[in-house]
N, C-alpha and C positions, 0 to 999 in steps of 0.2 A: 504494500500500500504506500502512496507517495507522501511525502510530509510539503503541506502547500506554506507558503510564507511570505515575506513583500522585502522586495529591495528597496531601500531609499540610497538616490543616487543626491548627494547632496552638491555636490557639483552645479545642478541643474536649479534646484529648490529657489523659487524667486524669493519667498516668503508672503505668498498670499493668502493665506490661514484660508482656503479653501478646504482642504483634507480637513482641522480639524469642524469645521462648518459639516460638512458632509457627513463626518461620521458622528456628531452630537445628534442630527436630524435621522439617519439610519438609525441608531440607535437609543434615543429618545432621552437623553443624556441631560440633565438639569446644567444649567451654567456655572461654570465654574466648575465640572466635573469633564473629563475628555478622556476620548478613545486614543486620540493620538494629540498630539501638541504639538506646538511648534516654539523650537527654543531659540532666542535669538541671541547672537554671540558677535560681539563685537559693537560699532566701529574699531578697529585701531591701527596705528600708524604703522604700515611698513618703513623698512629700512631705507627706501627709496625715495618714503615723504609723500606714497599715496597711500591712500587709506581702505580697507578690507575689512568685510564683516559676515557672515555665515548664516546662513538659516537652516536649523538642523530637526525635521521633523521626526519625535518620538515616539511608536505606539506605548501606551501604559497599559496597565493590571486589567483597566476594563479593556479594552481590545478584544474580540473575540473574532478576527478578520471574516467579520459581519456573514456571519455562518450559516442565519437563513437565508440571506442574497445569494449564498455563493452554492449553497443545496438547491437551489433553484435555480442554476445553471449559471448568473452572475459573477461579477467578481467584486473583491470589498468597494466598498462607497470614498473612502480615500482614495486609491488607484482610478478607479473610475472618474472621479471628478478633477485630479490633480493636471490645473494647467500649463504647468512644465513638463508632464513627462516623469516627473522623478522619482514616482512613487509605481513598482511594478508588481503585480500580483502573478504567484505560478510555482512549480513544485522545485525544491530542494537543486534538485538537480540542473534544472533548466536556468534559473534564477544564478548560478555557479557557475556555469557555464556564461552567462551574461557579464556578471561580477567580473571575469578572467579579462573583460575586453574592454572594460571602463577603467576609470581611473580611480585613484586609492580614496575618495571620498564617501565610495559605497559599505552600505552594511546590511548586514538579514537579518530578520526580524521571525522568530517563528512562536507561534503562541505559547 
């Protein structure tokens, strides 16, 4: 059996807190409580005198990579809605084989 899971390619991540939007309304989630978050890091000054900053989307404890959607042939409500791209939904394996050909800002996320 596959173990399914979500790449966040942070690389890409603009920070438009859609993902956590999409999955508080998937999941019906009171404010102030999220499925996944989005943590922001930064401004700060590189060496060179321009400035850099991150946005780094986390799923938490409640995460259940929105299980009825995806029993339903679906895929989670963050992936789905995330307008950069940066958030992929798909099994272990596939997701690895992805990760191999992106750059080191990615990570998997499995419940």
């Amino acid at each position: 059996m596959a173990t399914y899971g979500l790449m966040i390619d942070n690389e890409y991540c603009t920070g438009c807190h859609t993902c956590e939007i999409a999955c508080r309304n998937e999941l019906g989630l009171p404010m102030g409580q999220w499925g996944i978050k989005l943590l922001e890091m930064g401004p700060w000054r590189k060496p060179d005198g321009t400035w850099e900053g991150k946005y780094v989307p986390v799923p938490t404890t409640s995460c259940n990579l929105c299980e009825e959607r995806v029993a339903q042939g679906g895929v989670p409500s963050c992936a789905l809605h995330c307008l950069a791209d940066a958030i992929e939904y798909g099994t272990l394996e596939e997701l690895a084989r992805k990760m191999a050909d992106r750059g080191e800002q990615c990570s998997i996320f499995l419940p």
